[in-house]
Each structure stands twice: as structure tokens, then as C-alpha cells.
DOMITI-210938 format. One line per 3 residues: number of its first residue (from 0); their letters; for each residue x, y, z of N, C-alpha, C. Coordinates in steps of 0.02 Angstrom, whole numbers, plus 50000, padded with zeros to 5 digits. Layout:
BEGIN
NUM = A = X:Y:Z:X:Y:Z:X:Y:Z | ... $
END
This chain:
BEGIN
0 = XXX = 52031:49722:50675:51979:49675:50695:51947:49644:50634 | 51943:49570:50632:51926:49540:50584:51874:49493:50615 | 51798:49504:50575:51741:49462:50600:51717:49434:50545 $
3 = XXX = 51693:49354:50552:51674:49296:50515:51604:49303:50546 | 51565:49320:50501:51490:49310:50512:51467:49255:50499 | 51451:49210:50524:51402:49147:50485:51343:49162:50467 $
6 = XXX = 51296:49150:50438:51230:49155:50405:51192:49088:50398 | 51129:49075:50395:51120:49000:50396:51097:48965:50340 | 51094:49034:50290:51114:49011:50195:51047:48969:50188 $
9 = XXX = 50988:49006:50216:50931:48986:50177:50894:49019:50125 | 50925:49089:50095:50903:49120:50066:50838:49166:50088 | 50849:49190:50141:50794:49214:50171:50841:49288:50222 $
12 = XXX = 50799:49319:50269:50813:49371:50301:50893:49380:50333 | 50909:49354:50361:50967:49332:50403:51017:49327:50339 | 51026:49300:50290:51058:49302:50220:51072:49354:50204 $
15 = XXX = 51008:49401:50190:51018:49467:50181:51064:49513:50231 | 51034:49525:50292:51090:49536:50325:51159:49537:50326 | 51154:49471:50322:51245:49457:50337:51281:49486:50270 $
18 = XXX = 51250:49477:50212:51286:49521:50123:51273:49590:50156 | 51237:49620:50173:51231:49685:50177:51286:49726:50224 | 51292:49670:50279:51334:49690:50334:51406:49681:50288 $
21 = XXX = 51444:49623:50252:51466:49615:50214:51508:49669:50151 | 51448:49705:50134:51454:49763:50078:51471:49813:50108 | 51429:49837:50173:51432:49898:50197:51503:49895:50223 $
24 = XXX = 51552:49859:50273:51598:49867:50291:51627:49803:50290 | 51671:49799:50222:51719:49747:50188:51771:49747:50233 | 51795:49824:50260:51861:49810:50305:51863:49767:50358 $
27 = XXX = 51803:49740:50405:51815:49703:50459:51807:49640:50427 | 51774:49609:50380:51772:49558:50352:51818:49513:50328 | 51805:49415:50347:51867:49361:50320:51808:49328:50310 $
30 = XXX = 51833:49304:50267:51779:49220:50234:51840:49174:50274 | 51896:49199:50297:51925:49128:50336:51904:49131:50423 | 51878:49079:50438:51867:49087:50518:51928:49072:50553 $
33 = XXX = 51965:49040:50534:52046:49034:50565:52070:49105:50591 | 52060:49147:50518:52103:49224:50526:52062:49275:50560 | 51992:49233:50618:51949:49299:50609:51955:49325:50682 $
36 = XXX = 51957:49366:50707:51962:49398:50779:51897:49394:50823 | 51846:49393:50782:51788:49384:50809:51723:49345:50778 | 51691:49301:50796:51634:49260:50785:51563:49302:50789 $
39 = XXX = 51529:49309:50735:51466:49339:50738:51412:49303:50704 | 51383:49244:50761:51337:49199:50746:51266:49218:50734 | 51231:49212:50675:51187:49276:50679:51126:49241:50699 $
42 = XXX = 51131:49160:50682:51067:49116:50726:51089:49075:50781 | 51059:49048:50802:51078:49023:50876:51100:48935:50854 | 51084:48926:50795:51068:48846:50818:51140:48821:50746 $
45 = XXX = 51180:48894:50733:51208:48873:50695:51279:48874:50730 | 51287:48887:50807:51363:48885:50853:51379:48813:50835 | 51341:48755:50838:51377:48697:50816:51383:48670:50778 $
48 = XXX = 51411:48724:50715:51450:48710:50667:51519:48753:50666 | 51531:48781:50718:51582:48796:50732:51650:48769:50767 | 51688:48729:50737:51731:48708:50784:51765:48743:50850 $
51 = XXX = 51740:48666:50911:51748:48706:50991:51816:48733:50995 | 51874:48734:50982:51932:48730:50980:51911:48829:50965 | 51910:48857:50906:51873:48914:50898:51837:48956:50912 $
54 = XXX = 51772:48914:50964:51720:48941:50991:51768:48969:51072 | 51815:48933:51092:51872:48961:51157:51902:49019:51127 | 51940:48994:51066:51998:49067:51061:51957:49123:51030 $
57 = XXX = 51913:49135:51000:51883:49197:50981:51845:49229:51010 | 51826:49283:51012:51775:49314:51038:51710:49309:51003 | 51661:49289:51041:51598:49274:51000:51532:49313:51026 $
60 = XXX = 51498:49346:50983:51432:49369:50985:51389:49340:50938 | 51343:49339:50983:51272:49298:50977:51206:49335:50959 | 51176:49306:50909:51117:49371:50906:51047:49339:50892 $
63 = XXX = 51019:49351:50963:50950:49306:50985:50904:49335:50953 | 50840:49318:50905:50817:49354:50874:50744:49351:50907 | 50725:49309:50925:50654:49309:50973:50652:49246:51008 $
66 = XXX = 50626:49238:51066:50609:49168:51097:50529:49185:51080 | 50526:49103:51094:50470:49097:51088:50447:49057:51160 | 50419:49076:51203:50386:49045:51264:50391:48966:51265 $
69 = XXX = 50319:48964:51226:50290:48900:51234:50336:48848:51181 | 50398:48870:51177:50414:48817:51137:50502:48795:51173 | 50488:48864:51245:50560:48872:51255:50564:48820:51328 $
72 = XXX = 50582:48763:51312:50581:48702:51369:50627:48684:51387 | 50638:48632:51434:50700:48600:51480:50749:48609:51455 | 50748:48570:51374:50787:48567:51340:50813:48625:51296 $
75 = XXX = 50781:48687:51268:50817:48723:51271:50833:48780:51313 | 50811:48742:51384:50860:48799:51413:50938:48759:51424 | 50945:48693:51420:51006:48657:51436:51050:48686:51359 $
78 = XXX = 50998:48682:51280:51049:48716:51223:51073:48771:51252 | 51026:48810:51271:51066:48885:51281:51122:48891:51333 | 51106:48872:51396:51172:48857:51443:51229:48807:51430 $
81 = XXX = 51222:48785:51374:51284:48755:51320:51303:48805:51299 | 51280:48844:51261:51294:48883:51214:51331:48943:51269 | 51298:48966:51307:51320:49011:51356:51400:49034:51377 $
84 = XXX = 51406:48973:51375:51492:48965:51400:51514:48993:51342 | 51524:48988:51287:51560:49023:51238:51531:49086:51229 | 51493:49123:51232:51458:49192:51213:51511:49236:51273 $
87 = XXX = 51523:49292:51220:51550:49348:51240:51507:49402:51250 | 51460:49408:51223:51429:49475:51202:51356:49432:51153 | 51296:49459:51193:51229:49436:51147:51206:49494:51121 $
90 = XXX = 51180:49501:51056:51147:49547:51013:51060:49519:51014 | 51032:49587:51029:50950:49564:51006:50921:49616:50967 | 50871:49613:50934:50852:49671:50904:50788:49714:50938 $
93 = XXX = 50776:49677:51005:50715:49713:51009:50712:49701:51097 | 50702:49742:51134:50680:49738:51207:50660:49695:51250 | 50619:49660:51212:50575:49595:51247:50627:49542:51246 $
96 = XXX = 50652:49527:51189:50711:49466:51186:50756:49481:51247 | 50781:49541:51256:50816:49555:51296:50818:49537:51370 | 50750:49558:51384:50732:49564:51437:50727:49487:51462 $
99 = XXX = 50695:49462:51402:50710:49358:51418:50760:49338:51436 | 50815:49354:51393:50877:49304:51380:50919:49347:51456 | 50917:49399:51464:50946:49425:51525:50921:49408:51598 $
102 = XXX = 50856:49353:51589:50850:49324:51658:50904:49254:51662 | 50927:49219:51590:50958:49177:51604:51031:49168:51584 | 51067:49232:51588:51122:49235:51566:51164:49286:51614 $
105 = XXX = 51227:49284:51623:51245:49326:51655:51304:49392:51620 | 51310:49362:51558:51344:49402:51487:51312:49484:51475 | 51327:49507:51462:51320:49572:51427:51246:49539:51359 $
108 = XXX = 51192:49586:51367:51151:49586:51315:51141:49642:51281 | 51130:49656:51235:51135:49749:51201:51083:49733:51129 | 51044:49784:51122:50990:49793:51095:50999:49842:51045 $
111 = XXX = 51032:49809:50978:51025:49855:50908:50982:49823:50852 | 50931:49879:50848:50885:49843:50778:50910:49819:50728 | 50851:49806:50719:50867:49780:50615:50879:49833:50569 $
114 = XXX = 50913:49816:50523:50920:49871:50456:50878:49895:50414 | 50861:49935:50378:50846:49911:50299:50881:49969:50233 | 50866:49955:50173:50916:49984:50119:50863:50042:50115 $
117 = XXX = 50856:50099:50091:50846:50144:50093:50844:50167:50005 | 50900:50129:49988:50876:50130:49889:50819:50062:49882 | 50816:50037:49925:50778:49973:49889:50717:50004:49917 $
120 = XXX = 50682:50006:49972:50612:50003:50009:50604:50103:50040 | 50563:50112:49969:50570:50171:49949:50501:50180:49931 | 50455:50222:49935:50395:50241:49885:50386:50240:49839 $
123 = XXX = 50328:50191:49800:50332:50170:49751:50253:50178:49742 | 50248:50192:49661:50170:50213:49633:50131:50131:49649 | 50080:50135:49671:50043:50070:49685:50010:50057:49636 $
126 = XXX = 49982:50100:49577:49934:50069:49532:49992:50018:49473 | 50062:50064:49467:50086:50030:49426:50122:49954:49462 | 50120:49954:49521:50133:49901:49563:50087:49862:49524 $
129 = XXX = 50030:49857:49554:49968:49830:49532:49963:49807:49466 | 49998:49838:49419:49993:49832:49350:50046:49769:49332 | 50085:49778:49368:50146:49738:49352:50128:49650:49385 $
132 = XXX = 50091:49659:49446:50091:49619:49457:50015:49580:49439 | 49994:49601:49407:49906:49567:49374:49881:49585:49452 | 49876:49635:49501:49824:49622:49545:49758:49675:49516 $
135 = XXX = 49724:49662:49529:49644:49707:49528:49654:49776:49550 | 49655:49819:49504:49666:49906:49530:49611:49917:49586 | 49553:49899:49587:49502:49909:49628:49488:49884:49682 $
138 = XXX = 49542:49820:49695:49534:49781:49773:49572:49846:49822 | 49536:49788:49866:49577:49835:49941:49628:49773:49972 | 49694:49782:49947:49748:49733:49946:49761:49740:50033 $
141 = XXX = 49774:49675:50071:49805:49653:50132:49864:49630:50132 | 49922:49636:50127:49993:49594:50129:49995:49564:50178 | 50047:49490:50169:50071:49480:50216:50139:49420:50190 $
144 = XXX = 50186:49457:50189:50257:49412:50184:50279:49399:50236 | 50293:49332:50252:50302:49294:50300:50322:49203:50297 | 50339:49159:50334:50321:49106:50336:50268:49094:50390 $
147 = XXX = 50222:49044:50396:50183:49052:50442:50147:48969:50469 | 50191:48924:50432:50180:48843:50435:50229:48813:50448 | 50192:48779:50505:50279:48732:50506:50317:48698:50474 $
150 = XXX = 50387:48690:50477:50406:48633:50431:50411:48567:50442 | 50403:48554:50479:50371:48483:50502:50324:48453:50474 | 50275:48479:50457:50214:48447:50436:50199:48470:50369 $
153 = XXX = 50226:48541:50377:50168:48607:50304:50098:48588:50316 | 50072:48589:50358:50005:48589:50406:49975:48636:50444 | 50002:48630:50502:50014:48651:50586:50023:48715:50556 $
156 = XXX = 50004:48772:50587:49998:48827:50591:50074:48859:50646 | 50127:48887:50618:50181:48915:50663:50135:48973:50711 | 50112:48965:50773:50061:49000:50780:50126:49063:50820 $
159 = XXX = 50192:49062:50821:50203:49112:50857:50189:49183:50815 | 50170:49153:50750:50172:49200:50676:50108:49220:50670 | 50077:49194:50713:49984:49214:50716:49952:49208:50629 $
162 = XXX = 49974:49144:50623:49915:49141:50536:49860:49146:50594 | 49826:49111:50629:49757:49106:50647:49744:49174:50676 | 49789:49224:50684:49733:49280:50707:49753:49330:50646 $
165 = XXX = 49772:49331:50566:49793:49344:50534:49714:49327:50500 | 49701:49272:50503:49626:49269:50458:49574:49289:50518 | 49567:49304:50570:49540:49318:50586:49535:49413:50589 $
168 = XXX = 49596:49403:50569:49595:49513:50583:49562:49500:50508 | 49578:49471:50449:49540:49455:50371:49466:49489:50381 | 49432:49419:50431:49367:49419:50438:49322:49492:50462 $
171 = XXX = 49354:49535:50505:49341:49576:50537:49361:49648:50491 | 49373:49637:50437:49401:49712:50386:49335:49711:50356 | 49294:49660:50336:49237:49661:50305:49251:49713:50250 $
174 = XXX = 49289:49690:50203:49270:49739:50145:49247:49699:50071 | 49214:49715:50034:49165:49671:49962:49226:49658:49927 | 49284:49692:49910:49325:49697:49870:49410:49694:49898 $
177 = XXX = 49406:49641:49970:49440:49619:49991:49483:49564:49958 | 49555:49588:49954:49605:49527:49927:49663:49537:49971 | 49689:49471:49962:49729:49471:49993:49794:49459:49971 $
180 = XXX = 49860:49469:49984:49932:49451:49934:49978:49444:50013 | 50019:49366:49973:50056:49317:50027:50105:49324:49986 | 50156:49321:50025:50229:49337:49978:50285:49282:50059 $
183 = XXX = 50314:49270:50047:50355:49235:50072:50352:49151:50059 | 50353:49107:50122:50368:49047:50073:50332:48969:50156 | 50323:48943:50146:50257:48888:50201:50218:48931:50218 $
186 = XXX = 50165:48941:50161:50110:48968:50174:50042:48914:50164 | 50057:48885:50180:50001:48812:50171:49958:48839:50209 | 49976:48842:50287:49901:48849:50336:49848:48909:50311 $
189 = XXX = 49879:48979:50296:49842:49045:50261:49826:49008:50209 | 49844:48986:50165:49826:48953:50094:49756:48911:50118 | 49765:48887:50137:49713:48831:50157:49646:48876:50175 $
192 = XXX = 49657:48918:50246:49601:48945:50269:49574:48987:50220 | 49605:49012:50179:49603:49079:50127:49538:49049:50079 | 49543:48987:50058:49511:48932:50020:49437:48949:50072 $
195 = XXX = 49439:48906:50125:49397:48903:50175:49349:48974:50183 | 49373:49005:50201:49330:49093:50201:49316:49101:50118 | 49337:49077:50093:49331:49102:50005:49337:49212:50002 $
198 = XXX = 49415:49199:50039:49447:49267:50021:49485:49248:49957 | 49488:49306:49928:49527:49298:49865:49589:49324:49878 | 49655:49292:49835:49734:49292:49863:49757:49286:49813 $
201 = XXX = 49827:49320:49791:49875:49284:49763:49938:49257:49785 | 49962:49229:49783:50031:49207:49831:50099:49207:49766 | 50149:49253:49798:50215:49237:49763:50268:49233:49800 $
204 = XXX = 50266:49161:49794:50331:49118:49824:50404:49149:49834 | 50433:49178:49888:50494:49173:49885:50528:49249:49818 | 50480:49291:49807:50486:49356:49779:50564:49372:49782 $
207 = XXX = 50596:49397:49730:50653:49418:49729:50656:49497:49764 | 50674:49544:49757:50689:49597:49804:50629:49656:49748 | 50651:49641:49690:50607:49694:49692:50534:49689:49653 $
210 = XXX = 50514:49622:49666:50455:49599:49638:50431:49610:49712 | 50444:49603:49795:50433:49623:49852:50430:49672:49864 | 50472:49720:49837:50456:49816:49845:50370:49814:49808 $
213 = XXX = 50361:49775:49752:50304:49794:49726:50246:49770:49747 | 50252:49724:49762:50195:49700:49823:50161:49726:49885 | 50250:49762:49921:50235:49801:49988:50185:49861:49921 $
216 = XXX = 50201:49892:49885:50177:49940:49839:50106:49935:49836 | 50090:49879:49816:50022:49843:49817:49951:49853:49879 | 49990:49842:49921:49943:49863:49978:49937:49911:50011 $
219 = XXX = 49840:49905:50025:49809:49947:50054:49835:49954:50145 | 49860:49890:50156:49868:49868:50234:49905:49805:50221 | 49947:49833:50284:49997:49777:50307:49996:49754:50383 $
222 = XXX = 49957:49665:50375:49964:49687:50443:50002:49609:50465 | 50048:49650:50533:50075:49585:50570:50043:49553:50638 | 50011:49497:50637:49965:49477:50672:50025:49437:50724 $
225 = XXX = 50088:49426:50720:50106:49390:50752:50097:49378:50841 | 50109:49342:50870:50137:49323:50933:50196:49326:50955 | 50268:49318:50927:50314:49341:50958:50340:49342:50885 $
228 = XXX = 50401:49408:50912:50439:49423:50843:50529:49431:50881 | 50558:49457:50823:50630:49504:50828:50626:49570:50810 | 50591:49565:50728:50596:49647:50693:50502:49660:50724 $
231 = XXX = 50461:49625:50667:50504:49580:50567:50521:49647:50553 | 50572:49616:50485:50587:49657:50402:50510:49704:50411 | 50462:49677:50398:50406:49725:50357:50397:49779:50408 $
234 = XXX = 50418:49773:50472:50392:49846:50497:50429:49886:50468 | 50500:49874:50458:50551:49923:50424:50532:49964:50364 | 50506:49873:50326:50519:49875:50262:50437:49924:50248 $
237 = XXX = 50380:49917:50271:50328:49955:50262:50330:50018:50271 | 50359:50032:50317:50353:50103:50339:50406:50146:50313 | 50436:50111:50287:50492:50147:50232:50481:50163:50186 $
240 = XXX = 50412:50113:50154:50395:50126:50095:50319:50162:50098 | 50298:50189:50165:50228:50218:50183:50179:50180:50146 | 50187:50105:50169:50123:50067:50163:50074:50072:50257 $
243 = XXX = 50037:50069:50226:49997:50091:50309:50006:50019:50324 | 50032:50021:50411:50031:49954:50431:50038:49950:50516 | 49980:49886:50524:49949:49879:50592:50004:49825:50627 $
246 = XXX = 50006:49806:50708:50036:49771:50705:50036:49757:50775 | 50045:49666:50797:50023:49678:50877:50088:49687:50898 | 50081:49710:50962:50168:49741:50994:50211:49704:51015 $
249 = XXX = 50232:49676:50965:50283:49642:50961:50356:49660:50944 | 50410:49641:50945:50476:49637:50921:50493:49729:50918 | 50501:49760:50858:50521:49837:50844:50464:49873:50840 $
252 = XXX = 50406:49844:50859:50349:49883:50826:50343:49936:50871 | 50358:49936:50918:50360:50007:50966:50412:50061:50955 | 50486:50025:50920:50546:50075:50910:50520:50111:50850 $
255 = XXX = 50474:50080:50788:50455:50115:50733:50385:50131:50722 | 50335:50112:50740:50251:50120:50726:50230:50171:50783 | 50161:50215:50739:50149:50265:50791:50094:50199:50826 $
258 = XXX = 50069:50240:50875:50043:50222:50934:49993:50201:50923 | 49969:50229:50864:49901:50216:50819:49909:50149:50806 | 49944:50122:50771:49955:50090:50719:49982:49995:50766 $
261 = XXX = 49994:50007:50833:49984:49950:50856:49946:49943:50915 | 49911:49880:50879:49840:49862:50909:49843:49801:50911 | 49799:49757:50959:49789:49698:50976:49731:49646:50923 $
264 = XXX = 49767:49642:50856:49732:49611:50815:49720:49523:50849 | 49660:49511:50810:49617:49523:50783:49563:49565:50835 | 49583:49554:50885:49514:49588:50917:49520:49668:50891 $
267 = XXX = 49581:49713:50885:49556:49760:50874:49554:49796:50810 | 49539:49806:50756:49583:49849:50685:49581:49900:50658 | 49636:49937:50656:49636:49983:50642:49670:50014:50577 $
270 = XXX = 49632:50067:50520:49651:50082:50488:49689:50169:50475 | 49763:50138:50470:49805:50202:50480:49794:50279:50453 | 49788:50313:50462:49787:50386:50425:49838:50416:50400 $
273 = XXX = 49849:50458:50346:49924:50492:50335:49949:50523:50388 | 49917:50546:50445:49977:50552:50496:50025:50517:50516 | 49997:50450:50520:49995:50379:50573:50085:50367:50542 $
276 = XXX = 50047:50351:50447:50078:50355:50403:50180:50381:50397 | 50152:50450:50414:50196:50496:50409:50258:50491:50466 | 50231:50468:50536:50267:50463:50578:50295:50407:50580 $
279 = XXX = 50269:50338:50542:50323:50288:50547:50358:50290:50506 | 50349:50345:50431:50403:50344:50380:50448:50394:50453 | 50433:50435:50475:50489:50473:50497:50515:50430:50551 $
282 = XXX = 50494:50386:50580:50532:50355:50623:50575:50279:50619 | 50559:50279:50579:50602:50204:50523:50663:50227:50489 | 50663:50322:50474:50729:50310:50454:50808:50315:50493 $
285 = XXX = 50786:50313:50577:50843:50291:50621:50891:50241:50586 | 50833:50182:50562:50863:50106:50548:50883:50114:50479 | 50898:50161:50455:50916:50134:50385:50993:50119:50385 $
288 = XXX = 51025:50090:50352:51091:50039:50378:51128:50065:50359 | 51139:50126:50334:51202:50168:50342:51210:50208:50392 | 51159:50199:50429:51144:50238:50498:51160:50186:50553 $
291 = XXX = 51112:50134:50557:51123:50098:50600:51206:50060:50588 | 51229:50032:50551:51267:49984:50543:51335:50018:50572 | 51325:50083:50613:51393:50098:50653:51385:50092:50715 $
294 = XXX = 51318:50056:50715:51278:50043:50795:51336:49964:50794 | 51342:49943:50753:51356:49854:50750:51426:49864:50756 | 51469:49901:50728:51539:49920:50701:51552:49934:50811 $
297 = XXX = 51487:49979:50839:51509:50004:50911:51526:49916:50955 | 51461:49890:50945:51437:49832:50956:51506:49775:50969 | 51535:49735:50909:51580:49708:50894:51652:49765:50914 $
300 = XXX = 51654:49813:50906:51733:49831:50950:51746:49842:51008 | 51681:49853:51057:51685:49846:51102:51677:49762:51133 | 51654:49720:51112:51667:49655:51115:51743:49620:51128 $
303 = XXX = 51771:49641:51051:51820:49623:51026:51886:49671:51107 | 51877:49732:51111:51913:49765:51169:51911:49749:51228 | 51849:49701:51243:51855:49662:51324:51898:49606:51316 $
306 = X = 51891:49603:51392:51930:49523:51393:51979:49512:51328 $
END
């Protein structure tokens, strides 16, 4: 069995993935899609760049990473019942997607998380974090890597990403020696409000891998304010590295965060304890991708063995 992953080569999450999936098991892998037995589209909006001729003879899995409600209209429900006809097998990472895309499909849906590396997002000393990165040894650091602006404008607030209840969980930590650190990349709308509240921030654009271990390192709290998700990375990636982190219940945050630890920000916040702590390092390391990635190997051969 030979599978052609596409990726959508923005240098971002999904990228990662697909090298990792890549490294870990070279044997099912073709960079030619001609020679490949199976199609593993890892975003949705990248099937039409696949020639249709291809999208018939192969077997193809699909891997929905979150809908988003209010954005999911006439029209894409007509993309997706395009798309439908060719899907063999849909991949999601998280329950809720599932539970969506399985009111409008009649395909097989199957629910395997996200990964993460286990040498990379590891425990790491925070003061020398701190050191490395010029932050203030004495703040009480907030992360948040993410995009969270649209690209349309770099305005508009991506609100399924909750920037606006992201400064508002800000407002409600009330601490004197509150900072904050933005790591990912359209962070205009947080940027802006950050100005506005006169919280103090640093932002690094687009962090390479392990200038991002040091950041997650950095903080006191991590929190994901979003509205709808897939994973994210940071629940993985935090609790791997026992950064305390809050998060509304979204996407994996129930397969990995204790019970504590997700709450209905901004209205509610909560700050984790080393128990809280302890149980999402112990329960994050299901996903680490030498573990999981024979969940994907089950995934794709049983695909590839139907029809």
C-alpha cells in the first residue's frame, strides 16, 4: 500500500504532520500520485487539486479538522456533497467534528487524534526559557500561539478562535505583573486590543520549533479561548510539556485535559494545580506519534482493504 499525502504547504500545523507522518513510516509513502494506492487529503479545500480522473481510481481519505457552524452555509454544504462522491473513508480528530460531518454523509467517519513528538515538547526549565527569550523573570506569562485574524482583512477578528474572549479571560486574571506572549502568525486583532487594555506582550512571528518549546516554557498559563477547534497542537503540545493550561471544550480537550482544567472562559478561570497538571501530562502521552501513528497505519489499511 502506497499513500500520497497532500499537505497545503503553508508552513504551518498540517505541514508538520504530513513530514512527520512521512518520517515515521517511509514504507507506505510516494511523492508520485500516479503510483499511489491511496489519497490522504489532509485539508478539505485542497481535493481540487487533484486530478478527477484519480480522485475515481484511488481510494481516498479525507480528514475534516473542525467545522465551523456559522460559517458552514448553502454553499458549503453543496462543496462538501461534491466532495462526498469521491471520499472513501473521513478522518477527524475529535468527536464533535464527527458527530457533524456524520449527519451529512453516509461514508464511514473514524476519530484518531492529533500527534505530537515527544523529543521535541518535553519539560523544559522556564527561567532559562525566559532568559533566552528577553521575557521578565517576574511576570506572570499567558501564551497563546495561534492565528486569530482573518485573512481577508487582518482586521476582523477569526472569532471561531475566540481572540475576543481571549482578552477578555486577560481582563479577568487581574494580575499587576501580567504579560502576555503571542507566538503564531495574523495576530493583528490580539495585537490591537493588547494596545487598547495596555497589557504588556511580546509577539514572535511564526517561531521555529524550538524557539516555540521555549515559549510554551515561558508560561505561567495557557489558555485556549476558542469556539470551535480540531486538536489544537497546544493542548498536546502544553501538556506534554506541563505548562498549566485552561481551555473551553472544544476539539481534544476532553481526550487530554483534566476536568479541572476545562472551563467556560472568559466567564470562568481557572488556575491549574500540580495535580490538574500531572494528569494531563499523564494523559497526553496516548498521543505521542509513535503511539498513535499505528492508529493511522489501522486507519488507511483498512480503507485501502474495502471496496
Amino acid at each position: 500500500m502506497k499513500i500520497f499525502s497532500l499537505a497545503p504547504k503553508e508552513n504551518w500545523i498540517l505541514d508538520r504532520i504530513v513530514k512527520e507522518w512521512r518520517d515515521l513510516k517511509p514504507q507506505y509513502h510516494t511523492d508520485n500520485l500516479n503510483d499511489a494506492d491511496l489519497l490522504w487529503i489532509v485539508s478539505p479545500w485542497l481535493w481540487r487539486k487533484i486530478p478527477h480522473k484519480l480522485l475515481i481510481e484511488k481510494k481516498v481519505v479525507m480528514t475534516i479538522h473542525h467545522i465551523v457552524l456559522k460559517k458552514f452555509t448553502k454553499d458549503s454544504l453543496r462543496e462538501f456533497l461534491a466532495r462526498d462522491e469521491y471520499v472513501d473513508q473521513y478522518h477527524t480528530p475529535c468527536q464533535k467534528t464527527k458527530d457533524f460531518i456524520s449527519k451529512i454523509t453516509k461514508k464511514p467517519v473514524e476519530v484518531v487524534g492529533y500527534w505530537y513528538n515527544s523529543k521535541i515538547w518535553q519539560p523544559t526549565d522556564k527561567l532559562e526559557a525566559r532568559k533566552k527569550l528577553q521575557i521578565p523573570p517576574d511576570a506572570y506569562v499567558v501564551g497563546s500561539f495561534q492565528r486569530d485574524t482573518e485573512g481577508s482583512n487582518l482586521v476582523s477578528p477569526k472569532l471561531e478562535k475566540g481572540p475576543d474572549l481571549f482578552i477578555e479571560s486577560l481582563k479577568k486574571i487581574n494580575k499587576d505583573n501580567l504579560f502576555v506572549l503571542l507566538g503564531g502568525w495574523r495576530r493583528q486583532y490580539v495585537i490591537n486590543r493588547l494596545k487598547e487594555e495596555k497589557i504588556k506582550f511580546h509577539f514572535i512571528e511564526m517561531a521555529p520549533l524550538e524557539t516555540l518549546k521555549d515559549m510554551y516554557a515561558c508560561c505561567d498559563l495557557y489558555v485556549v479561548a476558542s469556539r470551535t477547534e480540531g486538536g489544537p497542537q497546544a493542548i498536546l503540545e502544553a501538556s506534554a510539556m506541563k505548562i498549566p493550561i485552561i481551555s473551553r471544550d472544544v476539539g481534544m480537550a476532553t481526550a487530554v485535559l483534566n476536568e479541572n482544567c476545562i472551563v467556560d472562559v472568559p466567564k470562568n478561570i481557572y488556575f491549574p494545580v500540580n495535580s490538574d497538571i500531572e494528569v494531563c501530562y499523564n494523559n497526553v502521552k496516548r498521543f505521542e506519534m509513535h503511539n498513535l501513528v499505528e492508529e493511522y497505519v489501522d486507519l488507511f489499511t483498512k480503507t485501502f482493504g474495502e471496496k
